[in-house]
C-alpha angles and dihedrals in degrees: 000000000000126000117196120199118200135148109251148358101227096201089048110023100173091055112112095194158010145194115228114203122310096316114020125085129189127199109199096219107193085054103061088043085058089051091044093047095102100046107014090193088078091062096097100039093059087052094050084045095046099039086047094053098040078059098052088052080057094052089052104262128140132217118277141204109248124089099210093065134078093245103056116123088248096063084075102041105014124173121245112222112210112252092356129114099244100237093221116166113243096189134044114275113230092265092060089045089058091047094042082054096042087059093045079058101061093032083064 
């Protein structure tokens, strides 16, 4: 796996990350900061949750629903709310983990 850091997507610029064919991720740093910028101490939870999801694309998994999970939609492009901490997962949520196993299945 590669992880590319660079400042901004300019066709998207408040994406934090993407993943780059099937072994390649990018965190867009300068949005994250911009997402940080608020409560700094969230920093390094956006990049585990982005770099986690970008993964799990790579796994084969697809984006999901819930919002509580790594592989919502948000975790991409997530909203920052003025003067609040960003609630963002840093670990897989027990749908993903099922999905995550069900893949190991068929690999074997």
């Amino acid at each position: 796996m590669h992880v590319f850091l660079l400042n901004t997507f300019f066709d998207s610029p408040t994406n934090i990350g993407m993943t780059v064919r099937e072994d390649g991720t990018v965190l867009f740093l300068d949005a994250i900061a911009d997402l940080a910028r608020n409560d700094p101490s969230t920093t390094n939870a956006y990049i585990l949750s982005t770099l986690l999801h970008e993964f799990g694309h790579q796994l084969g998994l697809e984006n999901i629903t819930s919002a509580d999970c790594i592989m919502a939609a948000s975790v991409e492009e997530p909203t920052p709310l003025e003067g609040r901490r960003i609630a963002t997962p840093t670990e897989y949520c027990q749908q993903e983990l099922q999905l995550i196993e069900a893949t190991r299945q068929i690999v074997k």
